[in-house]
C-alpha positions as CSV (number, residue, x, y, z in Angstrom):
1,X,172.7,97.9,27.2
2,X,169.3,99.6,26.5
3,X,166.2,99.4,28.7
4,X,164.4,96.3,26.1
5,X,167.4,94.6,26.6
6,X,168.0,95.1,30.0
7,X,164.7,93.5,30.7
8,X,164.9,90.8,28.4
9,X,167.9,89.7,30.2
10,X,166.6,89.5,33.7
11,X,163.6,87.5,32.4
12,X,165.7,85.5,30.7
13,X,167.4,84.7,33.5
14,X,164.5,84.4,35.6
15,X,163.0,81.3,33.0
16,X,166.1,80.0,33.4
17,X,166.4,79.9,37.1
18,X,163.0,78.7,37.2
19,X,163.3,76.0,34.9
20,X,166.7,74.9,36.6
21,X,164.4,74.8,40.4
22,X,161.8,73.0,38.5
23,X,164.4,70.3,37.2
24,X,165.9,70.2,40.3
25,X,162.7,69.4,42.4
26,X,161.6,66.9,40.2
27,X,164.8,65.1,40.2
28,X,164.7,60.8,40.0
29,X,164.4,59.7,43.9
30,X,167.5,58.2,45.2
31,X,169.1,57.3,48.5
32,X,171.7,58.8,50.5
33,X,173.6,59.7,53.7
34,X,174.2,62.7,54.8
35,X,174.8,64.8,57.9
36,X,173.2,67.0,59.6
37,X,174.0,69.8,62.8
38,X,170.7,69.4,64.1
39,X,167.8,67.8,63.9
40,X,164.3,69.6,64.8
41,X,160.8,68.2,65.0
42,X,157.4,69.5,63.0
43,X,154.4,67.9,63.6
44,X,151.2,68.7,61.1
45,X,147.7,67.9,62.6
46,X,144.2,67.4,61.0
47,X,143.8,71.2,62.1
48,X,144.3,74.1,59.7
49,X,147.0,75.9,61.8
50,X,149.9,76.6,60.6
51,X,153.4,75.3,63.0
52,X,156.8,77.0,62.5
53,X,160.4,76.1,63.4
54,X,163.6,77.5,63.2
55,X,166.3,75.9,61.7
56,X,170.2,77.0,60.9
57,X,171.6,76.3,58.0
58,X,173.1,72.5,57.6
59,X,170.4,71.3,59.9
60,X,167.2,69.2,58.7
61,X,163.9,69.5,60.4
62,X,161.8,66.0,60.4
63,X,157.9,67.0,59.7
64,X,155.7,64.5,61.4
65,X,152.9,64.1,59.1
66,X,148.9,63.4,60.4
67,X,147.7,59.9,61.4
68,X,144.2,60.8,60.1
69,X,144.0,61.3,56.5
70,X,140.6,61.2,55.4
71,X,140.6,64.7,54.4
72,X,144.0,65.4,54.1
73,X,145.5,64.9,50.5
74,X,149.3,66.8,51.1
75,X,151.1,69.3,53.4
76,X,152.4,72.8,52.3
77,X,156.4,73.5,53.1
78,X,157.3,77.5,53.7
79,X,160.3,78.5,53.8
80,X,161.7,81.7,54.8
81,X,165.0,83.0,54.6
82,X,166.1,86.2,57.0
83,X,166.7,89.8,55.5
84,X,170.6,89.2,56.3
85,X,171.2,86.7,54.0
86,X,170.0,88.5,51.3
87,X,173.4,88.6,49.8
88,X,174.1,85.0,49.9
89,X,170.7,83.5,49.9
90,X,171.4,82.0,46.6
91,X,174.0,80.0,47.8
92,X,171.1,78.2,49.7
93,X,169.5,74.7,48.6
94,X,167.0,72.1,50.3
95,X,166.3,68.3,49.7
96,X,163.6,66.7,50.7
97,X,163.6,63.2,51.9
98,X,161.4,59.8,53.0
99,X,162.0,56.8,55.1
100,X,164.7,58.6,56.8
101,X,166.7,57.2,59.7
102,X,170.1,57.8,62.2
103,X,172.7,55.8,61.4
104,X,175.3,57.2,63.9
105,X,172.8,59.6,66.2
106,X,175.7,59.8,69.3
107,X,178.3,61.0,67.5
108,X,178.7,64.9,67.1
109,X,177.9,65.2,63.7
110,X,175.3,62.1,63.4
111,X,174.8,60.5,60.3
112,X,171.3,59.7,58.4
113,X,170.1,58.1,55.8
114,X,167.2,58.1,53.4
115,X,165.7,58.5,50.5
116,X,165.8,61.9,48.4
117,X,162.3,62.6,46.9
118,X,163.5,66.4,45.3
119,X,165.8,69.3,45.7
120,X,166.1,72.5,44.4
121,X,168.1,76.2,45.5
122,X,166.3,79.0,46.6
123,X,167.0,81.0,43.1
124,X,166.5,84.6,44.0
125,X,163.7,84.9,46.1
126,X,164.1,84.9,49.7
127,X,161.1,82.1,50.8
128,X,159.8,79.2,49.2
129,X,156.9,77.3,48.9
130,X,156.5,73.6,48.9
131,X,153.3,71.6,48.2
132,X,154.1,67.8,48.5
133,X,150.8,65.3,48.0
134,X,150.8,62.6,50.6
135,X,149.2,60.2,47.9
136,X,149.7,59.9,43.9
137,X,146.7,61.3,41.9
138,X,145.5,63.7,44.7
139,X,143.5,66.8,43.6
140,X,145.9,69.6,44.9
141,X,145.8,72.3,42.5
142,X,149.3,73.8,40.9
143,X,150.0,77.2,40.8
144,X,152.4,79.9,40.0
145,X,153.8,80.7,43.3
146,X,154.9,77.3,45.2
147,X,156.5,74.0,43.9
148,X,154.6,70.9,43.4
149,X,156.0,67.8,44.2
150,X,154.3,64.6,42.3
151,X,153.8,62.1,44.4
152,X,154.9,58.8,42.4
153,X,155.7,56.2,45.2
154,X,152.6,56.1,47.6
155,X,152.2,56.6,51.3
156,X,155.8,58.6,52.7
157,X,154.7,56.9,56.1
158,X,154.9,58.8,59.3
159,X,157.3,61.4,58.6
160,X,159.3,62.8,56.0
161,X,162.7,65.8,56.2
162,X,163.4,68.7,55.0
163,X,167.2,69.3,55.0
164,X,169.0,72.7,54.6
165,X,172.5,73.1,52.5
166,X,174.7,76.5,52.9
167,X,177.6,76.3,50.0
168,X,181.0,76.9,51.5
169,X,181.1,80.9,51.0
170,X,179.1,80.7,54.4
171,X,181.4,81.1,57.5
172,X,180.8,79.2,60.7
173,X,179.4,82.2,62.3
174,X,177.0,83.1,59.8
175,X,175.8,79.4,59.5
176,X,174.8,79.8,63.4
177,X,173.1,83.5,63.0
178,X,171.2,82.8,60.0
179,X,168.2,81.0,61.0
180,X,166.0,79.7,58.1
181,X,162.0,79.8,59.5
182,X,160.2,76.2,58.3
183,X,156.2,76.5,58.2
184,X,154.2,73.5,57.6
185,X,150.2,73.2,57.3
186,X,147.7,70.3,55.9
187,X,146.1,70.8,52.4
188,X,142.8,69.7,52.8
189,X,140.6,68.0,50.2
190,X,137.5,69.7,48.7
191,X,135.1,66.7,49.7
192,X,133.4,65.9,53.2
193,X,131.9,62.4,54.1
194,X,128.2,62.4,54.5
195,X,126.3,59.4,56.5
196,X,122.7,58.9,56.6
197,X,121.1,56.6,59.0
198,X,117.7,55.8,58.3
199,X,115.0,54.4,61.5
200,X,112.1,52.5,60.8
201,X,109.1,53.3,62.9
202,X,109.2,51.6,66.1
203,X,108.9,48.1,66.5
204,X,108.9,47.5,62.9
205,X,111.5,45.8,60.5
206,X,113.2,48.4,57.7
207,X,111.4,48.4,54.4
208,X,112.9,49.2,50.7
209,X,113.3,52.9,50.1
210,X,115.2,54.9,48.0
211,X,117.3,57.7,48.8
212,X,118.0,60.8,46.7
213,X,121.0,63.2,47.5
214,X,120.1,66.6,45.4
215,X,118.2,64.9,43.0
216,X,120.8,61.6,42.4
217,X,119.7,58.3,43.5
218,X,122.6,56.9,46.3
219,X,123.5,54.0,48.0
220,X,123.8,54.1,51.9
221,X,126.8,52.8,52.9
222,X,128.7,52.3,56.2
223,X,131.6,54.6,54.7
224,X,129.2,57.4,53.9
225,X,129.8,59.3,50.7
226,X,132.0,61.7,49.7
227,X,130.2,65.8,48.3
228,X,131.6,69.1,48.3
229,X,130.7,71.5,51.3
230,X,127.5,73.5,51.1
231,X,123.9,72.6,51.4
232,X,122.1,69.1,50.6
233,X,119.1,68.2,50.1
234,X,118.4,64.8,50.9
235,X,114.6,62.9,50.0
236,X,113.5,60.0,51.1
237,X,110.7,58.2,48.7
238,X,109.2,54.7,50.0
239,X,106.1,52.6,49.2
240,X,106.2,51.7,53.2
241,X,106.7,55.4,54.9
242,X,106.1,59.2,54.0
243,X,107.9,61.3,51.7
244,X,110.9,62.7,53.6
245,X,112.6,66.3,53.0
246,X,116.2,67.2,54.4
247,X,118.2,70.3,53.6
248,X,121.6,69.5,55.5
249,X,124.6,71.7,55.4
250,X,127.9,70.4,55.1
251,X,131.2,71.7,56.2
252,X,134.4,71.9,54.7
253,X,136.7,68.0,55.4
254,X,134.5,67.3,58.6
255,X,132.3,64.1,58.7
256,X,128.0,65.3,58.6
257,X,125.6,62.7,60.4
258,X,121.9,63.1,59.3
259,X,119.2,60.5,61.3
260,X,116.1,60.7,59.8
261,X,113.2,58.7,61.6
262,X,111.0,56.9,58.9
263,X,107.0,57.7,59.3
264,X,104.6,55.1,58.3
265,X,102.5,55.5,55.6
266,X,99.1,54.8,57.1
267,X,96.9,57.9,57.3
268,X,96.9,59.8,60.6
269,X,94.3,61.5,62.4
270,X,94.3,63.9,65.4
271,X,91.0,65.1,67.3
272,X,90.9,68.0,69.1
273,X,87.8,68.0,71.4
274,X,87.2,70.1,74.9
275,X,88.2,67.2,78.3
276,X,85.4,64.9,79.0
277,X,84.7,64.3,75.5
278,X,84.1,60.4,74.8
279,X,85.6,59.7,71.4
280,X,84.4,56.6,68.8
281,X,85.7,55.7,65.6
282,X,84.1,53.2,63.8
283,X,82.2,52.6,67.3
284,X,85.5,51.9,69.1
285,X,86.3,54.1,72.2
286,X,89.6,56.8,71.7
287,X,91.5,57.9,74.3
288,X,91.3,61.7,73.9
289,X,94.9,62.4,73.7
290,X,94.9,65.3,71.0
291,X,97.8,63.4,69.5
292,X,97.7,61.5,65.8
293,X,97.1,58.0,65.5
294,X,97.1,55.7,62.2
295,X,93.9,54.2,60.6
296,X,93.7,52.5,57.6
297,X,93.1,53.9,54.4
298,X,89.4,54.1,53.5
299,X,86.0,55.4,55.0
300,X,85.5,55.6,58.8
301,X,82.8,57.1,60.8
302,X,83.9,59.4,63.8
303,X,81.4,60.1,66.5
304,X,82.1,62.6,69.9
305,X,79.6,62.8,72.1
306,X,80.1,65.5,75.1
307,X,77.1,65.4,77.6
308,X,74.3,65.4,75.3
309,X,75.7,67.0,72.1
310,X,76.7,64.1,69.9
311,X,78.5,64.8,66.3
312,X,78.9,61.5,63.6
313,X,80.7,62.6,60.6
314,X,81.9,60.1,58.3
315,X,86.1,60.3,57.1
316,X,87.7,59.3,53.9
317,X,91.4,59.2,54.4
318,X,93.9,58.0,52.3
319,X,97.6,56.7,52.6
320,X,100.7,59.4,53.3
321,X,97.9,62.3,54.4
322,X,97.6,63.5,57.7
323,X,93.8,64.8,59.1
324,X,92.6,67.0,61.9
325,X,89.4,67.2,63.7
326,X,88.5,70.5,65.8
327,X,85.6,70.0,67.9
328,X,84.8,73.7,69.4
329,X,81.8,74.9,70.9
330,X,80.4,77.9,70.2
331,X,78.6,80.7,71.9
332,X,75.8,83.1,70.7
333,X,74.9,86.5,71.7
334,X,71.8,88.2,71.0
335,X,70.1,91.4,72.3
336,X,66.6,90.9,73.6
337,X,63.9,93.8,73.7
């Protein structure tokens, strides 16, 4: 056989193989009872690490999958087969099932039961890669290197199994020494939850705003809103308070809280005058506190009298603008002959 042909065969036979796995994983769901040697236990969590377990062939390990699901749309399956099965590693196959139980768990070989969701062989390759939604629709993205595993029936509950087949070339010894490494790790979603929590001034009932997340007008609800991970910026816009300006950065599938206190829009002034100056505004007394307070919008006359150096300026401020007045006092130096 020449080299072209040669290598048309084998990827021949590889699309073939392939196409067999792919018609075997996808496979109508239907339920069974089967046997197993042993049963093991693989729990995945809402963190990103990865938990192993070993498993001879003819046993089945049940994954327990996460209670919180907010950002988790599906779990990733690895398998991996050991260097000394090589030879016989085809001879391999897995099922996957849901809503799996013991029938007979006292016996020596206990019976189960449940329903088969896909199956497949391990072809010619000596791991495998499984990615199984937890939810039809979800947004896990296919590629050329694992399996995916439509998810057609809804929620699999708390648990689904993985169960391991060795054909009968496979002697009792070699079905004990041949432990088959099962990996199993949350896929997260590409959105986070953001909330926003608005305060009104204090004291003060909430008034009608709007609320822009980069640029969109949103709703705030009690269930925040779902946005990709990166940096936001939030505005605030309001007839009642100030103009507000956020930039918020959001991680990947974690919740972000942002509380942003309200300011009202009444002008604000601050005076900054030496102690022991007596402060009047619109002839009423200040307290000399350095610290803004609100006046209404419109003309006001300041006056600040220390000792016997009195200023009166008159103020026009206007609604949304904050104002400063420095009151300093100067000293002159001049050279006399």
């Amino acid at each position: 056989m020449s080299g072209k042909k040669r290598l048309w065969h084998r990827e021949s036979c590889i699309c073939i193989l392939a196409f067999s796995l792919l018609a075997l994983a996808f496979s109508p769901a239907s339920a069974e009872t089967f046997t197993a040697t042993s049963i093991h236990t693989l729990s995945v969590s809402s963190l990103s690490d990865k938990k192993s377990v070993f498993a001879g062939i003819n046993d089945a390990v049940e994954i327990i999958l996460p209670k919180d699901e907010d950002y988790i749309q599906g779990i990733e399956v690895t398998f991996r087969l050991p260097q000394r099965i090589a030879e016989k590693h085809e001879n391999l196959s897995w099922s996957l099932y849901k809503d799996t139980q013991a029938i007979t768990p006292d016996e020596a070989s206990p019976v189960y039961s449940g329903t088969r969701i896909a199956m497949g062989s391990f072809g010619i390759y000596l791991s495998l890669v499984l990615k199984i939604p937890l939810y039809p629709n979800s947004a896990i993205k296919r590629d050329a290197y694992s399996y995916y595993i439509p998810n057609t029936s809804g929620s699999y509950g708390e648990k689904l199994l993985v169960r391991i087949q060795g054909a009968r070339q496979f002697s009792e010894e070699e079905l004990k020494l041949y432990p088959v490494e099962i990996s199993a790790k949350p896929i997260f979603t590409e959105k986070s939850r953001l909330f926003i929590r608005l305060r009104p001034p204090a004291g003060k009932e909430m008034q009608p705003c709007t609320v822009f997340v980069d640029g969109k007008p949103c709703t705030i609800e009690k269930s925040g809103m779902l946005v990709s991970p990166g940096i936001h910026d939030i505005s605030v816009t309001s007839d009642f308070y100030r103009n507000e300006l956020r930039a918020v950065t959001v991680e990947g599938a974690k919740d972000t809280h942002v509380e942003i206190d309200l300011r009202d829009i009444a002008p604000l002034l601050r005076i900054i005058a030496p102690e022991g100056t007596k402060i009047f505004m619109d002839e009423q007394p200040v307290a000399n506190m350095q610290a803004y307070f609100p006046l209404t919008q419109g003309e006001h006359t300041l006056r600040l009298k220390l000792g016997n150096y009195e200023i009166i300026r008159s103020i026009s401020v206007q609604n949304g603008r904050s104002y400063s007045v420095n009151l300093t006092l100067e000293a002159s130096v001049t050279e006399e002959e």
